[in-house]
C-alpha positions in Angstrom: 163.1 86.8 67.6 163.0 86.3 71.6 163.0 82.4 73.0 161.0 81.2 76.0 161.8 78.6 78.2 159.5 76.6 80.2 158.1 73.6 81.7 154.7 72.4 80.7 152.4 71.7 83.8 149.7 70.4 81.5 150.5 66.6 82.3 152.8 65.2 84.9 156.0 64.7 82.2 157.2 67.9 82.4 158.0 68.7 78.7 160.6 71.2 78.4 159.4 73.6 75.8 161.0 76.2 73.8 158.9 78.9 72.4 159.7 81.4 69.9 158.3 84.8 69.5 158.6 87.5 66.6 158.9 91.1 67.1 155.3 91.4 68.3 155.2 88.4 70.8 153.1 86.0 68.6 154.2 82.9 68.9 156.1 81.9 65.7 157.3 77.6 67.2 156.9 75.9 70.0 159.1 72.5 70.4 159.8 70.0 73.1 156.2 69.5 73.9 155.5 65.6 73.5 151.5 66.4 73.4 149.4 68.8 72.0 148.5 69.6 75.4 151.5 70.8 75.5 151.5 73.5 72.4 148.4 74.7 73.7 149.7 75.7 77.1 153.0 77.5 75.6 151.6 79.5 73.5 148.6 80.8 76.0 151.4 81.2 78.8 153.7 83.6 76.4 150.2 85.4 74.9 147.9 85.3 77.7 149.0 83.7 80.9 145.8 82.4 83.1 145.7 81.0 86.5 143.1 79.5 88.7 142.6 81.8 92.3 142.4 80.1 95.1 141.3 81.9 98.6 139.7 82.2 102.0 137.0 84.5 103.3 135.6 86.1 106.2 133.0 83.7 107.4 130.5 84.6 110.5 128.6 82.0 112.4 130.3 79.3 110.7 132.5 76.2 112.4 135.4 78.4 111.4 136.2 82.1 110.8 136.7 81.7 107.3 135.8 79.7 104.1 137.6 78.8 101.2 136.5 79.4 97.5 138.1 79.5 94.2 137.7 80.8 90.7 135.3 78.8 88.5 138.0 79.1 86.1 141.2 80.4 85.2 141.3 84.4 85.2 144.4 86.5 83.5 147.3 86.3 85.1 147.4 90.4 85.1 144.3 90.6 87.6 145.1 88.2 90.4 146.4 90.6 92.7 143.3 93.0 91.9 141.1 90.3 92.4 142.3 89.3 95.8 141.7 92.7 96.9 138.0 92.3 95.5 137.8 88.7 97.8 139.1 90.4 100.9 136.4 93.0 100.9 134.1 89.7 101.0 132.4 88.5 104.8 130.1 86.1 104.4 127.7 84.4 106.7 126.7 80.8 107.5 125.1 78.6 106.0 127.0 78.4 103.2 127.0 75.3 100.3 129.8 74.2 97.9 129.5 75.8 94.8 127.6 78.9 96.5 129.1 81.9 94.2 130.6 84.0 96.2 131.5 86.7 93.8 129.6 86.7 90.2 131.9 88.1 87.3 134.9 89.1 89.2 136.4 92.1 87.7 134.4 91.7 84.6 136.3 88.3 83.9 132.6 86.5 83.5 134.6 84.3 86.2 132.7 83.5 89.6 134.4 82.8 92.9 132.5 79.8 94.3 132.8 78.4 97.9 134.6 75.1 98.0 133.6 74.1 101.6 130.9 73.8 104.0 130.1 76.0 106.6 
């Protein structure tokens, strides 16, 4: 059995959360967690940690030389650095609208990166 330690970020208390983990890193308890919010979070951050990407891009003829845009959603933690390297390769030009997708289905995710500003 291997223990976790961690602070839940799923609600502004904070929980402090102990998860344990058999031999094949399923998730055999959680505790501490004072929602189910909580439970949820621990056992997707010991089994399959996600995190929402947030970026610039290269932006020509805009007000400014770049843009910022996001993930639609949370991607696996694993890719992040992968997908950055994706959103680098990206220059877009003006106009562009909030909520524009700047990238459909980065690495295979079925995640967009959308703009989250005005050019």
């Amino acid at each position: 059995m291997t223990k976790r330690e961690m602070v839940c970020v799923s609600c502004p208390i904070g929980c402090a959360v102990t998860v344990e983990l058999d031999d094949n890193n399923e998730v055999v308890s959680v505790k501490g967690n004072t929602c189910p919010r909580g439970d949820k979070y621990a056992r997707q951050e010991c089994t399959h940690p996600e995190r929402m990407l947030t970026s610039t891009v290269k932006l020509e003829g805009g007000k400014l030389p770049v843009i910022s845009v996001k993930s639609a959603s949370p991607i696996p933690k694993e890719m992040l650095f992968e997908a950055m390297k994706e959103i680098n390769k990206v220059t877009l030009k003006a106009p562009v609208k909030i909520g524009d997708i700047v990238i459909k289905d980065i690495l295979g995710t079925g995640v967009d990166i959308i703009a989250t500003n005005e050019s």
